[in-house]
C-alpha positions in Angstrom: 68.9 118.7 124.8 65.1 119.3 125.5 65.6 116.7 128.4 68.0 118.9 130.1 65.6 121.3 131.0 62.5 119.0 131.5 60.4 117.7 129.5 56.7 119.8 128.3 53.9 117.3 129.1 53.0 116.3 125.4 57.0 116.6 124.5 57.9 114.6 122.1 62.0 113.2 122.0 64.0 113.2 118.7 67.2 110.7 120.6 69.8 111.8 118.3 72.7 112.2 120.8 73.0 108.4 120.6 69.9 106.6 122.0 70.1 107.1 125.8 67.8 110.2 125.9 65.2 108.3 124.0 65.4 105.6 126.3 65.2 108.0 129.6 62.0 109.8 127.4 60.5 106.4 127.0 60.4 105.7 130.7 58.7 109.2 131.4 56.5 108.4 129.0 56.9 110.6 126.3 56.8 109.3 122.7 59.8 109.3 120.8 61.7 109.0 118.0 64.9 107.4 117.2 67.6 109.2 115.2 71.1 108.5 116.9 73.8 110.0 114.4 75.6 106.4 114.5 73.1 105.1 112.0 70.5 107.4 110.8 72.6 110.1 109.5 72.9 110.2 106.0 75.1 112.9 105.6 78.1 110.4 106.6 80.4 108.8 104.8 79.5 105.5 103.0 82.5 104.2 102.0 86.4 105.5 102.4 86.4 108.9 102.2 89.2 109.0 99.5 86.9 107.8 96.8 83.6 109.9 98.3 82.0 112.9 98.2 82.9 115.4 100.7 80.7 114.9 103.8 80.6 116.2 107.1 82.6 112.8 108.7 81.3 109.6 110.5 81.1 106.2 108.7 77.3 104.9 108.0 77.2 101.8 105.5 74.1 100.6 104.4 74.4 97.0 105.9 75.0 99.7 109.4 71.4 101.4 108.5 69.7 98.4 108.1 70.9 96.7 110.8 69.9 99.2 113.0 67.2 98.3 115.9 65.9 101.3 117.3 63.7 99.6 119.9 65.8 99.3 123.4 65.9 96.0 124.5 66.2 98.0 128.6 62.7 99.0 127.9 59.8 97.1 129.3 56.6 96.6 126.8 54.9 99.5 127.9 57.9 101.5 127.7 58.2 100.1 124.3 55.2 101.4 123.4 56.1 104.8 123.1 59.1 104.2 120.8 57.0 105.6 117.6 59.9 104.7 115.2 63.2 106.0 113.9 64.3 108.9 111.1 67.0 109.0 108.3 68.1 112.8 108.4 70.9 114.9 106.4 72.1 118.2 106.6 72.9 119.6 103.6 76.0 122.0 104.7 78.7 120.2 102.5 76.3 119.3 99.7 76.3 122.2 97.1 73.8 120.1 94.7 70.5 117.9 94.8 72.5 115.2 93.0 74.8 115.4 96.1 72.3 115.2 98.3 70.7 112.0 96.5 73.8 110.7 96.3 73.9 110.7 100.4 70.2 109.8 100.9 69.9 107.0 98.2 69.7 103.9 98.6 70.3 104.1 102.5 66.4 106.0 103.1 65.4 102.7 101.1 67.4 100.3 103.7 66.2 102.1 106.5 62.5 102.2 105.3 62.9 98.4 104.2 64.1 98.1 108.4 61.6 99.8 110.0 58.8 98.1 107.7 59.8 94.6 108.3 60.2 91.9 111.6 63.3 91.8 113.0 63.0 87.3 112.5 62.7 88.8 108.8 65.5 90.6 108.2 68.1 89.5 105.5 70.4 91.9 104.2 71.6 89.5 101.8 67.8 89.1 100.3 67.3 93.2 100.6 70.4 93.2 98.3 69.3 91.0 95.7 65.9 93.3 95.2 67.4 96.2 95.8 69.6 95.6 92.8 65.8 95.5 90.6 65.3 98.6 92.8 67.7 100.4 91.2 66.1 100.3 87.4 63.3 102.3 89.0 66.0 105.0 90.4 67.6 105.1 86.9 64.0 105.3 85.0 63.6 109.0 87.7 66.8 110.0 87.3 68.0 109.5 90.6 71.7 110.0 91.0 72.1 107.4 93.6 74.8 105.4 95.7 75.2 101.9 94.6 77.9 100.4 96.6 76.2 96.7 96.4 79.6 95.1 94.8 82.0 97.1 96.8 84.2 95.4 98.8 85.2 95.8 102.2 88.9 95.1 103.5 90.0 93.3 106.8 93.4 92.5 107.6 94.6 90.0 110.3 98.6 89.5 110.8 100.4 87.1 112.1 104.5 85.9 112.1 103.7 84.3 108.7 102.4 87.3 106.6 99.3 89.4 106.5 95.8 87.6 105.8 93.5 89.6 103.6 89.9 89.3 104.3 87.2 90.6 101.7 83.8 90.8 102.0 80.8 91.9 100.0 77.0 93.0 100.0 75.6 90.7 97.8 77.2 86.8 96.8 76.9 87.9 92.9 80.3 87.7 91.4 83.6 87.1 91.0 86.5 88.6 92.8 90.3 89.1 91.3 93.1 90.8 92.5 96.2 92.2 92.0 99.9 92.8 94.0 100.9 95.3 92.6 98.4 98.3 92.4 97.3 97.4 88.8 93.5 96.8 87.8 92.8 93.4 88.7 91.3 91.4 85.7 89.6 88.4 85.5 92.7 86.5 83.6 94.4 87.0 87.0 94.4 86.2 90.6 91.3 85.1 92.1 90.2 85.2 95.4 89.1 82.2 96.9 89.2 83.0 101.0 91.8 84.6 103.0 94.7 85.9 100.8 97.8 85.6 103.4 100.4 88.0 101.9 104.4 87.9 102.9 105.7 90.5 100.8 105.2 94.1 100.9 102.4 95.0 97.5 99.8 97.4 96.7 97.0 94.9 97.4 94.1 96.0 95.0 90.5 93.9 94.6 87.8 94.2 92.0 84.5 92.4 91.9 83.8 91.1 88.1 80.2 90.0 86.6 80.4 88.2 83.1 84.0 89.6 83.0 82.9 93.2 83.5 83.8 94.9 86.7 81.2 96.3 88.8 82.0 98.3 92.0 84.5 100.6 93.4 87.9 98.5 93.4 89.4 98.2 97.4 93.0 98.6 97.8 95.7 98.6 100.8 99.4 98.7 101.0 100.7 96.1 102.8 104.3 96.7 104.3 106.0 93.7 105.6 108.3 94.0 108.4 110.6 92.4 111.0 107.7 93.6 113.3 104.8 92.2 111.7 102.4 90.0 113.2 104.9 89.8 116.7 103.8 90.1 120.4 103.5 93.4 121.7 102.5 95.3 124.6 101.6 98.7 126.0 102.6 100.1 129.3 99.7 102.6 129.0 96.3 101.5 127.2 94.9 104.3 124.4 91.6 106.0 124.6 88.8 103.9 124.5 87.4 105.3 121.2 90.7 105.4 119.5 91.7 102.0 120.1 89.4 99.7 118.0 92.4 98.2 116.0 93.8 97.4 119.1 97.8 97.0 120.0 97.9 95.2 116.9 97.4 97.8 114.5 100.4 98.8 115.4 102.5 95.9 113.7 100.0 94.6 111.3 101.8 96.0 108.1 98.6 98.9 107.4 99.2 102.4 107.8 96.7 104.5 109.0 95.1 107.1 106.6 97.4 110.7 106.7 94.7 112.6 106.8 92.0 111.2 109.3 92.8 110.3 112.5 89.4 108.2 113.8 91.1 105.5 111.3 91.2 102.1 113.3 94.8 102.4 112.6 95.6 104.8 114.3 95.9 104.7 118.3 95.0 107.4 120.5 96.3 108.5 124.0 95.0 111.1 125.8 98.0 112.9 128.3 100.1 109.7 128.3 103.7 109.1 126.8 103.3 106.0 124.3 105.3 103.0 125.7 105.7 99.7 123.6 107.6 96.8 123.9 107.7 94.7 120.7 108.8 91.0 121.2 110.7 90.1 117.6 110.4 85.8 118.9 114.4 85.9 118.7 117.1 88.2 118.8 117.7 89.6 115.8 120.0 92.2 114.0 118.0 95.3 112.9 118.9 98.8 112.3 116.3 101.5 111.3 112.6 102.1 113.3 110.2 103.8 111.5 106.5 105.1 112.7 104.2 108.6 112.1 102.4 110.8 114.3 99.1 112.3 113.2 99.2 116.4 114.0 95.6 117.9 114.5 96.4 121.0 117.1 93.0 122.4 116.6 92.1 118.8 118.2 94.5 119.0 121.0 96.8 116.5 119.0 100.2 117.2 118.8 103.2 114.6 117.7 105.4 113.6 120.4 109.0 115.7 121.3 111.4 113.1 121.7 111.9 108.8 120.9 113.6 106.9 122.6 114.7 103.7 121.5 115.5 100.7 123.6 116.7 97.4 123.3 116.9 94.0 125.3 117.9 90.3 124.8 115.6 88.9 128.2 112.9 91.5 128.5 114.4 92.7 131.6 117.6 94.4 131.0 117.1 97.2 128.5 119.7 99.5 127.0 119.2 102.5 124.8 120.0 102.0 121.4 119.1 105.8 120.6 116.8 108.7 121.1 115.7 111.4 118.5 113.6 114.6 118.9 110.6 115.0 116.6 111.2 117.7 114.7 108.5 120.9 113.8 106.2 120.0 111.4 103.1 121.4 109.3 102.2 117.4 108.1 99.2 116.0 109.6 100.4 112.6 109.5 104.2 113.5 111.0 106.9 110.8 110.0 109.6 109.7 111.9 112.7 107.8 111.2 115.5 106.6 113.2 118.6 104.5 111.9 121.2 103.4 114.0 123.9 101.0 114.1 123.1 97.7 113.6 122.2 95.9 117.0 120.7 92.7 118.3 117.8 92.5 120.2 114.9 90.4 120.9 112.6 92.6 122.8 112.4 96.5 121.1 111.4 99.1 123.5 110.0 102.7 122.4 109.0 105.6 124.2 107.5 108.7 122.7 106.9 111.2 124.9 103.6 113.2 125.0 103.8 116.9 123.8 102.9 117.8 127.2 100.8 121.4 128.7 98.9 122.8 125.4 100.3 126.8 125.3 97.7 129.6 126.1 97.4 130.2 122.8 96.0 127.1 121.1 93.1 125.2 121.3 92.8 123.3 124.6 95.4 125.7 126.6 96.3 123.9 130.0 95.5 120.2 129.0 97.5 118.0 128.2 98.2 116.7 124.3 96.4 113.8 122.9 99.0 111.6 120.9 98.2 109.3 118.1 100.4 106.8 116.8 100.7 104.2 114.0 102.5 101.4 112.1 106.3 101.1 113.9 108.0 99.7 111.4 111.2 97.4 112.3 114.0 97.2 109.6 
């Protein structure tokens, strides 16, 4: 903010607001240090916030803190020069405890230390892993309730007509990883993963990495719904947000629901003022008979389900007809479900329209603007 008003001559800039304003400081010559909340705020989340700590929000892993570069590559060398280094900071607000607060800081200080202490040619997250993991005896010798998500594992998802792939990755290449289909503790008598998993029925996908048969890490899970849908062309007549569209169109038929209870999940899609109009290409006509999809609700964010669907079918993609509309109905959910069954009609190309909430009332949050909307999974039965 200092830069707003203009700058005191030995002013020195903490870029936290991202790292523009450090970059503008640099060039009038003023030191600086870099501490943009994407990666040097420790008082984010670290892994899915269902299994975490409460924290204040964001998503900062510790492979994200030390792959952070907080010299500009816009900045000349004697811009460069005044780039004094970055800072790990956390606000304490949601932690009641100090072994709350070590929870949040440790080990991602360590990463960020290890980053700003060593070349960028240098850097090996896979190496910084490996000691880290001897690191960790030391924390346990001081009694240092800290984070060790080294043999969690990460879940990626990539559909297509076939089924859904499941993609796992972890930290460090230690272990072995087994899994399970339906929601039970994987064991290491059971299915291992060797690569992609591609999935074609709908299961509780659940993952555990094992070391000399015992497991170690937080297991990952995801349901996986499989659908007439799933892994089909699709397109949108409106594109979403910019910041709420990272899954893309095709979180919208991959088989993942979005979490009910955050909506900056990549699954769900954002649209700011617009109606919400898909067209879902099934590859051949086909009978089907229910469409299913959820709404997140978040009025004190300016997001409000939609008040009608309409449903519409076609065999070419140019002649539609409506198969049937539905209003949405009041609800106190935040993640607002919405079902419609009809008739059972064939159709290659599946049309839906849900129509913004429209002008936010006087009385709420955002009074005059127009909704955002936020849509996930449509399911096709």
């Amino acid at each position: 903010e200092i830069l707003e008003g203009g700058l005191a001559p030995q002013a020195t800039v903490m870029s936290w607001r991202g790292m523009a304003g450090g970059i503008e400081a640099a060039r009038q010559k003023h030191d600086v240090i870099m501490t943009p909340g994407s990666h040097c705020y420790l008082d984010h989340y670290q892994a899915a916030p269902e299994s975490e700590p409460l924290a204040i929000g964001g998503f900062t892993t510790l492979e994200k803190i030390y792959a952070f570069e907080p010299m500009p590559e816009e900045l000349n060398a004697e811009e460069r020069s005044f780039i004094l280094g970055a800072q790990g900071n956390v606000w304490t607000e949601y932690m009641k405890t100090s072994e709350h607060v070590e929870y949040m800081v440790y080990p991602r200080a360590i990463a960020l230390a290890e980053n700003l202490c060593t070349p960028k040619a240098q850097h090996d997250f896979f190496d910084y892993a490996s000691r880290l993991q001897a690191h960790f005896r030391r924390l346990d010798i001081l009694e240092v309730n800290y984070a060790n998500k080294l043999f969690d594992l990460s879940v990626k998802v990539s559909s297509g007509e076939d089924g859904v792939a499941v993609i796992l990755e972890k930290a460090v290449p230690q272990g072995d990883v087994f899994y399970s289909l339906d929601g039970s503790d994987p064991q290491p008598s059971g299915m291992k993963y060797e690569g992609d998993s591609l999935i074609n029925i709908s299961s509780n996908f659940k993952a555990q990495t094992f070391i000399d048969g015992a497991p170690v890490g937080t297991p990952a899970s995801i349901d996986i719904n499989i659908h007439k849908a799933v892994g089909r062309k699709i397109s949108l007549a409106n594109p979403p947000a910019g910041q709420y569209a990272k899954g893309g169109k095709e979180a919208l038929i991959n088989g993942i629901f979005a979490s009910p209870v955050r909506h900056n999940d990549n699954e769900w899609l954002g649209f700011s003022g617009d109606d919400v109009e898909v067209v879902i290409d099934l590859g051949a006509p086909m009978a089907i008979e229910q469409v299913s999809t959820r709404f997140y609700q978040g009025r004190g964010s300016w997001i409000y389900p939609p008040r009608e669907i309409v449903l519409l079918g076609s065999r070419d993609g140019e002649q539609y007809d409506e198969i049937k509309s539905k209003q949405v109905p009041e609800s106190s959910d935040a993640a607002v479900p919405v079902s419609i069954d009809f008739n059972p009609t064939e159709v290659r190309y599946l049309k839906m329209i849900a129509k913004n909430y429209g002008v936010i009332s006087e009385d709420m949050p955002g009074a005059g603007s127009r909704s955002w909307l936020f849509i996930d999974e449509i399911v096709v039965e």
